[in-house]
Backbone as CSV, one residue per row, in Angstrom:
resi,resn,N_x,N_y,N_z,CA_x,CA_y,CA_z,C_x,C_y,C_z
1,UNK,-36.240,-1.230,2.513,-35.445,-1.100,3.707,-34.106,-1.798,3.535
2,UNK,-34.018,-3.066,2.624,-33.116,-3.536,2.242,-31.545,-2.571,1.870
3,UNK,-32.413,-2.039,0.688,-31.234,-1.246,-0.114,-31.177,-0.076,0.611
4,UNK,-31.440,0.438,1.575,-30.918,1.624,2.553,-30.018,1.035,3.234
5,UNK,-29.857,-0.266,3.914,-29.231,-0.970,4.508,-27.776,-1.158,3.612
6,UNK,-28.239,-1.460,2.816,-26.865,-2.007,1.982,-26.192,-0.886,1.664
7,UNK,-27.302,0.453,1.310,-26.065,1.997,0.305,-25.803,2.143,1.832
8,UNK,-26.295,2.145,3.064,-25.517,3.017,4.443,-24.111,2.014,4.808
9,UNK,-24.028,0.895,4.532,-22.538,-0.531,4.554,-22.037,0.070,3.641
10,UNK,-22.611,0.434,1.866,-21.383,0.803,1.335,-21.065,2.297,1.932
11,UNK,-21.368,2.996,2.217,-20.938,5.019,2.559,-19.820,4.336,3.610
12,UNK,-20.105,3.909,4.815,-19.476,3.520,5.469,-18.149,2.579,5.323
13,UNK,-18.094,1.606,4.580,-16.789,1.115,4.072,-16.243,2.411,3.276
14,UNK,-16.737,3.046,2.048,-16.045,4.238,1.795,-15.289,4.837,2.415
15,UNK,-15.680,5.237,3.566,-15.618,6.119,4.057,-14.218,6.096,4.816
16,UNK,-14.505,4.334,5.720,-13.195,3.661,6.244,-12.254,3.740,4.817
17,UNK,-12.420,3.532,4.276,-11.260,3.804,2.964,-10.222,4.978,2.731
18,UNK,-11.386,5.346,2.758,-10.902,7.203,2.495,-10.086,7.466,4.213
19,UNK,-10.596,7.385,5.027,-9.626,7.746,6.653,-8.152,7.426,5.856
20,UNK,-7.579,6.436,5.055,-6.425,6.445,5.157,-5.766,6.881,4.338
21,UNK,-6.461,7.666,3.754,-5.512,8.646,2.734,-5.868,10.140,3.090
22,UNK,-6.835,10.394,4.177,-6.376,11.334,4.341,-5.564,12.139,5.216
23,UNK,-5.255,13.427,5.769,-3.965,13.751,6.049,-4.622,13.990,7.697
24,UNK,-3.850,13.779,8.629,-4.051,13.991,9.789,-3.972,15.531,10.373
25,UNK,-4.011,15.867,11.459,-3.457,17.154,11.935,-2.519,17.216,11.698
26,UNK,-1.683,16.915,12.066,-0.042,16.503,12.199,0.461,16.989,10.910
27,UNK,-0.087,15.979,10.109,0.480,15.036,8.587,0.182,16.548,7.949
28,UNK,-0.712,17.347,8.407,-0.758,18.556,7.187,-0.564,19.520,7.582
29,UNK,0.285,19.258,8.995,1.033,20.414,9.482,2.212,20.170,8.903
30,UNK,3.152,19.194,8.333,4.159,18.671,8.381,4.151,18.937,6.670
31,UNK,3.042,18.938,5.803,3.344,18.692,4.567,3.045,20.155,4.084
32,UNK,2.651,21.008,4.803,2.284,22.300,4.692,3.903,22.992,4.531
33,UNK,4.473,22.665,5.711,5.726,23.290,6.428,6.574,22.761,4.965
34,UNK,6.854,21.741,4.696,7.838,21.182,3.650,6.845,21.981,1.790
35,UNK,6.153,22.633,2.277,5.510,22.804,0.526,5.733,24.564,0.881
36,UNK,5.692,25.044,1.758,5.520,26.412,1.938,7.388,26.886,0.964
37,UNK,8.465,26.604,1.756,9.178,27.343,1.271,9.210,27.059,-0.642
38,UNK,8.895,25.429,-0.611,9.306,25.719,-2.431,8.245,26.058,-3.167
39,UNK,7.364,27.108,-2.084,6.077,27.480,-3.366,6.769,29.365,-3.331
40,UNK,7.152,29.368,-1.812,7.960,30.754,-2.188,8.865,30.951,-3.107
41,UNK,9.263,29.802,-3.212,10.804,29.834,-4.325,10.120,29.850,-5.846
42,UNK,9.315,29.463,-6.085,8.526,29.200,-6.882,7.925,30.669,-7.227
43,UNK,7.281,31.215,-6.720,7.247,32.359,-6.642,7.975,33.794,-6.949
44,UNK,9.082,33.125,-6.342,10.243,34.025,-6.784,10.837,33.941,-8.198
45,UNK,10.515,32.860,-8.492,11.095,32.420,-9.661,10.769,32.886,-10.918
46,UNK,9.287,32.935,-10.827,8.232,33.530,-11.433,8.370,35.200,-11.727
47,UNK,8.355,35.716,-11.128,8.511,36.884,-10.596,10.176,37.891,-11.372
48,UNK,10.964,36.780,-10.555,12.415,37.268,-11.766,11.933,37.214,-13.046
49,UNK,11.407,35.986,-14.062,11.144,36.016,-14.946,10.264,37.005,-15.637
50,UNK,9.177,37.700,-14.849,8.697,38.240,-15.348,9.120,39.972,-15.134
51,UNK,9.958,40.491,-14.457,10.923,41.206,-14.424,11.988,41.361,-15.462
52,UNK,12.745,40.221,-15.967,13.145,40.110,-17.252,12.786,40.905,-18.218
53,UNK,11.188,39.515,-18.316,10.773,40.409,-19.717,10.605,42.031,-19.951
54,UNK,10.168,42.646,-18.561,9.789,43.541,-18.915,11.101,44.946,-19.018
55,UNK,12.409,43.799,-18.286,13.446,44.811,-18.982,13.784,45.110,-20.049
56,UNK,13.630,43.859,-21.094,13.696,43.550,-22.274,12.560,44.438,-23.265
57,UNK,11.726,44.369,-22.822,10.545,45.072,-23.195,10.933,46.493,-23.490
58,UNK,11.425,46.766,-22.390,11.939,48.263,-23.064,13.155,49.012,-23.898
59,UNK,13.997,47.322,-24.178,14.835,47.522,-25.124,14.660,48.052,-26.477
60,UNK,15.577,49.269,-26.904,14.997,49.424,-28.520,15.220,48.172,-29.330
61,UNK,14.366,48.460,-30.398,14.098,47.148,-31.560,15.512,47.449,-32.492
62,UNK,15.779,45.978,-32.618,16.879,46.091,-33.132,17.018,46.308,-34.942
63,UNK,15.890,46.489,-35.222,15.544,46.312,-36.563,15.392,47.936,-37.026
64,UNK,16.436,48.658,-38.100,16.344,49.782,-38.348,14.999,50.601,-39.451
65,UNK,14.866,49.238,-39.829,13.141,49.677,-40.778,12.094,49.871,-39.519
66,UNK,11.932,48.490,-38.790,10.531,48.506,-37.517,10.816,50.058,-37.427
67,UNK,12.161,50.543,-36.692,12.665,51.115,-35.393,11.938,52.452,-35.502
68,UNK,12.663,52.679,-37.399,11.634,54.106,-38.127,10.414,54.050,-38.439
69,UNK,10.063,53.026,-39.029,8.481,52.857,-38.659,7.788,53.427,-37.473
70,UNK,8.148,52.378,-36.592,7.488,53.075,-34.871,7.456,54.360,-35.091
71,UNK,9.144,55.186,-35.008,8.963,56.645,-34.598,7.847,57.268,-35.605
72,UNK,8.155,56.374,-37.086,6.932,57.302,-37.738,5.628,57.262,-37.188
73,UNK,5.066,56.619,-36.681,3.647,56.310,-36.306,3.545,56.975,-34.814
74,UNK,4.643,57.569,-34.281,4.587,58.455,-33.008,4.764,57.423,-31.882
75,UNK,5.768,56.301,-32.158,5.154,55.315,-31.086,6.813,55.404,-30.507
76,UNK,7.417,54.895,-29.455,8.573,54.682,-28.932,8.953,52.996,-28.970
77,UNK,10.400,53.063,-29.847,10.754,51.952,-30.613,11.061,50.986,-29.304
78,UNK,10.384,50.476,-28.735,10.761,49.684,-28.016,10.128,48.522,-28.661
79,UNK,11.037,47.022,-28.195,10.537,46.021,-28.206,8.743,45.537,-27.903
80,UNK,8.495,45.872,-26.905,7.004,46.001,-26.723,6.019,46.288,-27.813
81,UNK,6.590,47.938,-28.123,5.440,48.038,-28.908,5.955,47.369,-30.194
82,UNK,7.107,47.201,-30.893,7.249,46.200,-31.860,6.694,44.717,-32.161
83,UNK,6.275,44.246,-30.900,5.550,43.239,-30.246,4.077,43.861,-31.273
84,UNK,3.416,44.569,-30.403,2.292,44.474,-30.404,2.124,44.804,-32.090
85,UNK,2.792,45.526,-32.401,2.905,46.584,-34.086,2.626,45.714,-34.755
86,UNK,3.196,44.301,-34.613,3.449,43.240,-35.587,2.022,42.282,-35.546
87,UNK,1.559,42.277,-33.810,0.405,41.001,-33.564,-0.793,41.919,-34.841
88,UNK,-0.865,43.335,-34.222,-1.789,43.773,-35.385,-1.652,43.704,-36.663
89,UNK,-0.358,43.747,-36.772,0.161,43.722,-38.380,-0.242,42.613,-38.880
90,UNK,-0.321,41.594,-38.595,-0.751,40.133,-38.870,-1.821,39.788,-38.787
91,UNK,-2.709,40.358,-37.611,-4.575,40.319,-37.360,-4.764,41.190,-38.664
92,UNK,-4.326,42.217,-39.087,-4.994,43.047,-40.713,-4.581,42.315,-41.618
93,UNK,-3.506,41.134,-41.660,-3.331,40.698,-42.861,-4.127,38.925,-42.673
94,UNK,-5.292,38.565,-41.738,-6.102,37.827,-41.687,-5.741,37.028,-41.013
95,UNK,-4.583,37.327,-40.081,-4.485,35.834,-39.147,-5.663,36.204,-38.082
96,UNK,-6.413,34.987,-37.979,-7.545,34.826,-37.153,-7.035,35.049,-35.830
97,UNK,-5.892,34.064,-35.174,-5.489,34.154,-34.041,-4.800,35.239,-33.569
98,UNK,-4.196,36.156,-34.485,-3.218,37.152,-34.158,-4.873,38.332,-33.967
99,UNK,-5.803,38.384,-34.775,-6.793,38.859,-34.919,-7.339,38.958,-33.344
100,UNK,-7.637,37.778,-32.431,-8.417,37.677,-31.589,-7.534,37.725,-30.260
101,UNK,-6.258,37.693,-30.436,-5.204,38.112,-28.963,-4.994,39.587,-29.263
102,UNK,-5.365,40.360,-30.322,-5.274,42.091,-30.240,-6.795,42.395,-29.398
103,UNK,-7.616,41.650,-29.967,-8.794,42.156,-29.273,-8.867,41.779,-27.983
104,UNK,-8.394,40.863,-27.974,-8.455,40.405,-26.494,-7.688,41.233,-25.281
105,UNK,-6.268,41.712,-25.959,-5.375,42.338,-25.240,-6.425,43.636,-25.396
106,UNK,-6.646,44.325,-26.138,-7.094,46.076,-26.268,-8.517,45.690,-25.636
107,UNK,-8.934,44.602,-24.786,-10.018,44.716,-24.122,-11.653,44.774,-24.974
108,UNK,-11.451,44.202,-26.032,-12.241,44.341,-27.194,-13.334,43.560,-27.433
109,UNK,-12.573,41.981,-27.274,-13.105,40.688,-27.386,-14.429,40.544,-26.821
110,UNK,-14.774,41.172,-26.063,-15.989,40.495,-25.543,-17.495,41.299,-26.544
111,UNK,-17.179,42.622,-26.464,-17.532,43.704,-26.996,-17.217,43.556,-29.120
112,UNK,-16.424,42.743,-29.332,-16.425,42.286,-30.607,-17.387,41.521,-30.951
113,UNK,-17.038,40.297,-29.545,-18.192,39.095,-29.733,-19.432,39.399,-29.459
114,UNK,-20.398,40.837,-29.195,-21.683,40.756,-28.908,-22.240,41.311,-30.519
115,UNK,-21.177,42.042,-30.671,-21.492,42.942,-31.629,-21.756,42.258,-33.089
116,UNK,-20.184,41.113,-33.188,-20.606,40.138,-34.340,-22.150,39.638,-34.443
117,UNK,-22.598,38.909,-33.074,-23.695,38.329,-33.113,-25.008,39.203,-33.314
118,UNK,-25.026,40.509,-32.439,-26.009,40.694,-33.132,-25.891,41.475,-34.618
119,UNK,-24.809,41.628,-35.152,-24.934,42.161,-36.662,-25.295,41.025,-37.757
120,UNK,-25.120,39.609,-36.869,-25.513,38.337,-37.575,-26.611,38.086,-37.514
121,UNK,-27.238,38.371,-36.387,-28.413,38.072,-36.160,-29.375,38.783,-36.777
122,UNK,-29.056,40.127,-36.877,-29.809,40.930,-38.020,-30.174,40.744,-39.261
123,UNK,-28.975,40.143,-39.658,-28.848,39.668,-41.197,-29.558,38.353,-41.483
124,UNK,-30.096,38.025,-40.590,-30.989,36.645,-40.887,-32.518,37.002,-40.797
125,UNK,-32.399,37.976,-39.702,-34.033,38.507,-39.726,-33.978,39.328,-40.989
126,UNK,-32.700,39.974,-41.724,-33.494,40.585,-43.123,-32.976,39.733,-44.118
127,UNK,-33.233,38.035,-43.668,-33.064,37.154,-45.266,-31.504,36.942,-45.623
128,UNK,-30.853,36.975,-45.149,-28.796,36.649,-44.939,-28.758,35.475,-44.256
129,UNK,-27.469,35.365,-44.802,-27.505,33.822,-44.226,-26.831,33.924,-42.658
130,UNK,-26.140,34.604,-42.046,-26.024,34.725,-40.590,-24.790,34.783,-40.759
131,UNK,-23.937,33.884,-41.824,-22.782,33.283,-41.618,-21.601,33.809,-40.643
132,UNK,-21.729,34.035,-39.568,-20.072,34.687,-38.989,-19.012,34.579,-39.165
133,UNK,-18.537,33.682,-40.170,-17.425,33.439,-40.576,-17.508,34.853,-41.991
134,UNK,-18.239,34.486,-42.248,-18.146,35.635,-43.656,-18.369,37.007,-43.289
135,UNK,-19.019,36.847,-42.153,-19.071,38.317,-41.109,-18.014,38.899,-40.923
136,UNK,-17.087,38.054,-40.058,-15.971,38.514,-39.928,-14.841,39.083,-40.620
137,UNK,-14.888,37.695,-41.663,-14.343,38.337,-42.527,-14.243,39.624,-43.804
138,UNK,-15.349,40.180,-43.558,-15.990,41.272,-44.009,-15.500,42.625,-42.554
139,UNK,-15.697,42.392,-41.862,-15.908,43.221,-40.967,-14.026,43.368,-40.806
140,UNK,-12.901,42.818,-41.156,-11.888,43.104,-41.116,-11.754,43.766,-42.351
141,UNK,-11.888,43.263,-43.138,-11.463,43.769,-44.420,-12.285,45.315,-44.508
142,UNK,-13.102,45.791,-43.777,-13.341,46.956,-43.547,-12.294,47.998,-42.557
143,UNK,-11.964,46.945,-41.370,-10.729,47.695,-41.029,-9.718,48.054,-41.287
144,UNK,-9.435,47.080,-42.398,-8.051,47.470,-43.352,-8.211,48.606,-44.143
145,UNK,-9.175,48.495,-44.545,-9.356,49.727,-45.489,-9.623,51.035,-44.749
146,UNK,-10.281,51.285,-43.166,-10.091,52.146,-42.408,-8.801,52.572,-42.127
147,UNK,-8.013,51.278,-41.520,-6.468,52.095,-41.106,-5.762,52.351,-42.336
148,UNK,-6.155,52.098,-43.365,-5.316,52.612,-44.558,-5.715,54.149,-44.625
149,UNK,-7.019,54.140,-44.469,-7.380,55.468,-44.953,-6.814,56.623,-43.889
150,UNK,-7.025,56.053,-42.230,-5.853,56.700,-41.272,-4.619,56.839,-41.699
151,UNK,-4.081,56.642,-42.502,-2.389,56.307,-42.586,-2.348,57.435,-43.190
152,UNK,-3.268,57.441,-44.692,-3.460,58.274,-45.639,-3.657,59.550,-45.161
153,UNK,-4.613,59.956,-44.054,-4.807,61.407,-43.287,-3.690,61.687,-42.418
154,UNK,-2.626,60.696,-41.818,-1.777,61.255,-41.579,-0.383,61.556,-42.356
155,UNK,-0.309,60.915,-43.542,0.799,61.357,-44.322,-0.144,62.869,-45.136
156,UNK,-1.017,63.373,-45.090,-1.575,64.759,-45.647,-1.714,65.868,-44.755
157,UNK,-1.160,65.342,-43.190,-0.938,65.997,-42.055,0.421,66.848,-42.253
């Protein structure tokens, strides 16, 4: 009965503690009113910026190799897709991270990640070592050699 006594003194001093930091009616009518316009501005701010980019985005690439590239591949030379041309270009030549923001962007990632696991998981029930690192890296180096072989059916087009 003691220590019920004593934890209900401490809740209660807490508690008096806490009353003075927090915000009254008033006080969060008042701090509401002063936060509202600079979260609009804030907002706005945001917003231009991302308007920007996407004017920019549709600027042609200023680069006359990318520019023919793109058109060769049927794509429209904009900055954007020069963007993206390149994140893949770099995920096939083994950057891990450039690797996992394509999948992520083309909606992939999750659907990559079930698929790794259970093709790992397989490989242990038939005696493999599981490794996903060596998975992976196998499982790209198969895609390279796929989009090569795409490239190849369309230059015989």
């Amino acid at each position: 009965m003691v220590e019920s006594e004593a934890r209900r003194r401490q809740v209660e001093e807490f508690n008096k503690a806490g009353e003075k930091t927090r915000f009254s009616g008033e006080k969060a009518v008042e701090a509401g009113r002063k936060g509202a316009p600079k979260s609009a501005e804030a907002r706005r701010r945001q917003k231009a910026v991302r308007n920007a980019f996407k004017d920019i985005f549709k600027l042609d690439v200023p680069n006359d190799q990318l520019q023919a590239l793109l058109e060769a591949l049927g794509l429209d030379p904009s900055i954007y897709n020069a963007m993206l041309f390149s994140m893949t270009n770099a995920a096939v030549k083994g950057n891990v991270r450039a690797f996992e923001a394509v999948m992520k962007y083309a909606g992939e990632d999750k659907l990559r990640e079930a698929e790794i696991k259970q093709i790992a998981d397989a490989g242990k029930k038939n005696g493999g070592s599981g490794d996903v690192e060596k998975l992976i890296d196998a499982m790209n180096a198969g895609a390279a050699i796929d989009w090569a072989d795409e490239k190849e059916e369309k230059k015989d087009e």
